[in-house]
C-alpha positions in Angstrom: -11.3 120.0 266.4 -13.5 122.3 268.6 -12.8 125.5 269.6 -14.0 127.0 273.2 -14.2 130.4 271.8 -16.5 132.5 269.7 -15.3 133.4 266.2 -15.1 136.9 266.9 -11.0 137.0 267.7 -11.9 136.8 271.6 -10.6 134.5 274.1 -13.3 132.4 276.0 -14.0 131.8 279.0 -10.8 130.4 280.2 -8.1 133.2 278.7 -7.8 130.5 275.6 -8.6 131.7 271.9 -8.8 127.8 270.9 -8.6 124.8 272.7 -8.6 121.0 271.0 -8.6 117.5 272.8 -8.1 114.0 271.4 -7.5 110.7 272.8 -4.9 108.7 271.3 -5.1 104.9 271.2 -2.4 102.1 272.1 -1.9 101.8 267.8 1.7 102.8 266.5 0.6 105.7 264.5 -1.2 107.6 267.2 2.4 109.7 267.5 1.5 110.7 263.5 -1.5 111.4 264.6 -0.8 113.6 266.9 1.4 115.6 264.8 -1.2 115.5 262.3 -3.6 117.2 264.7 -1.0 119.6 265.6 -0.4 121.2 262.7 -4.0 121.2 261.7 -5.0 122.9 264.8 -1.9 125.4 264.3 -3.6 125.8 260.7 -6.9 126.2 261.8 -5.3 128.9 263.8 -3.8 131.0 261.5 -7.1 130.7 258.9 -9.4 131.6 261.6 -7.6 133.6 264.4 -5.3 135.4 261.7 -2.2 134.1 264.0 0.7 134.1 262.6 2.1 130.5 262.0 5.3 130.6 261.7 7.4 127.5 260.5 9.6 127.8 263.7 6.4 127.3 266.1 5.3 124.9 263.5 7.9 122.7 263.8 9.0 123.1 267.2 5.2 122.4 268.0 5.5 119.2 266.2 8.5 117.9 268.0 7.0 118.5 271.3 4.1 116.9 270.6 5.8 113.9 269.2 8.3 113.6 271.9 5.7 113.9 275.1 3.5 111.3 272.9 6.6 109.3 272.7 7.3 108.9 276.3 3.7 108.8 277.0 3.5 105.2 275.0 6.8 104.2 276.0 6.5 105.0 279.6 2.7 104.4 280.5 -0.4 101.6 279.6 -3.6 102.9 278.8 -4.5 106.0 276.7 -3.3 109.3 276.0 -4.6 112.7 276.2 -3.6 115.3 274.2 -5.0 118.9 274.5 -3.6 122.1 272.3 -4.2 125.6 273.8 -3.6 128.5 271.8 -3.5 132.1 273.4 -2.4 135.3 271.5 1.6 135.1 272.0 1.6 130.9 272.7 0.8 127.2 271.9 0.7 125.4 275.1 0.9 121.1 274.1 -1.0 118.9 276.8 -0.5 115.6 277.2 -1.5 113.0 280.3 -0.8 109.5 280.8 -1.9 106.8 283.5 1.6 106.4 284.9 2.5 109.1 288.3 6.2 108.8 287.9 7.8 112.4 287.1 10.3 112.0 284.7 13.2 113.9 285.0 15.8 115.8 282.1 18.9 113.6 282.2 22.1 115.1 282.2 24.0 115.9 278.7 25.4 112.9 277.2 26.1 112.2 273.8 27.7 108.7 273.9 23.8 108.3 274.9 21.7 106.6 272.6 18.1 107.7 273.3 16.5 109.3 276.2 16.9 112.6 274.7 13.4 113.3 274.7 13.3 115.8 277.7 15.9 117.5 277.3 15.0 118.5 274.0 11.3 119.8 275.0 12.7 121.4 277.7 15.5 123.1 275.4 12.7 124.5 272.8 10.3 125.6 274.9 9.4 128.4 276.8 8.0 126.8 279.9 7.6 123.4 281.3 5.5 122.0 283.3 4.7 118.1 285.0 2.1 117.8 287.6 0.9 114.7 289.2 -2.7 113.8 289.8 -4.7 111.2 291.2 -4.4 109.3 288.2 -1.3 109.7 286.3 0.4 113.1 285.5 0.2 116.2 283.2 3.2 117.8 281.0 2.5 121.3 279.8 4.8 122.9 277.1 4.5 126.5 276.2 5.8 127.2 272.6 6.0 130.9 271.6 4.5 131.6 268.6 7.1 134.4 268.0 10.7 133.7 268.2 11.8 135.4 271.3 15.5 135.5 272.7 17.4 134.3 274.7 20.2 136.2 276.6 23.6 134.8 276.0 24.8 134.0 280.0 27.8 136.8 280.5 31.3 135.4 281.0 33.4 136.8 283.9 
């Protein structure tokens, strides 16, 4: 894992305190992996940032990573990127495939059987993002490394 900034607590060049890539191959561990290198990355971290590391973020980070690897494999041939950015208050999980097709949250069903994946990284996670480039696309998550929350919606 590499880290773009200095070890000194400030953020480099790009507003990130760490950033770490990895490719991840066609194999049918590479989602393990990629939890592996999560939570690593989350440990490195809290040794050398002194960020907290909550278990929430931990685990929530963990499930986001495994479910946009997921559909990544399912959903496209070819490789995987996965990049973890880390500012002060977030971890934001990268990952781009070869295939352009936005996928979209289904609606709530739970006579369902799979195809849950989306809904539940958009359900844990502060912000969402899916961009398409000229080769494939790009989801951004942004998990809070604090538990924030959420307003209740008001009943009339």
């Amino acid at each position: 894992m590499e880290s773009d900034a200095e070890g000194d607590g400030s953020a480099g060049r790009d507003g990130y305190l760490m950033r770490s890539g990895y490719v991840l191959d066609a194999d049918d561990g590479c989602i393990a992996d990629a939890r592996h290198h999560a939570v690593a990355f989350l440990g490195q971290a809290h040794a050398h940032r002194r960020l907290p590391e909550p278990a929430r973020a931990r685990d929530l980070t963990q499930l986001v990573v495994s479910e946009l690897v997921t559909n990544a494999r399912k959903y496209a041939p070819g490789p995987v990127l996965v990049e973890l950015r880390l500012t002060a208050r977030a971890v934001e999980v990268v990952v781009w495939d070869s295939d352009p097709t936005v996928p979209v949250a289904r609606a709530g069903d739970p006579g369902r059987v799979g195809q849950h994946g989306l809904e539940i990284v958009k359900a844990v996670t502060e912000d969402l993002f899916i961009e398409q480039e000229p080769a494939g696309k790009r989801v951004t998550a942004r998990i809070a490394l604090r538990e924030t929350t959420r307003e209740a919606p008001t009943r009339a």
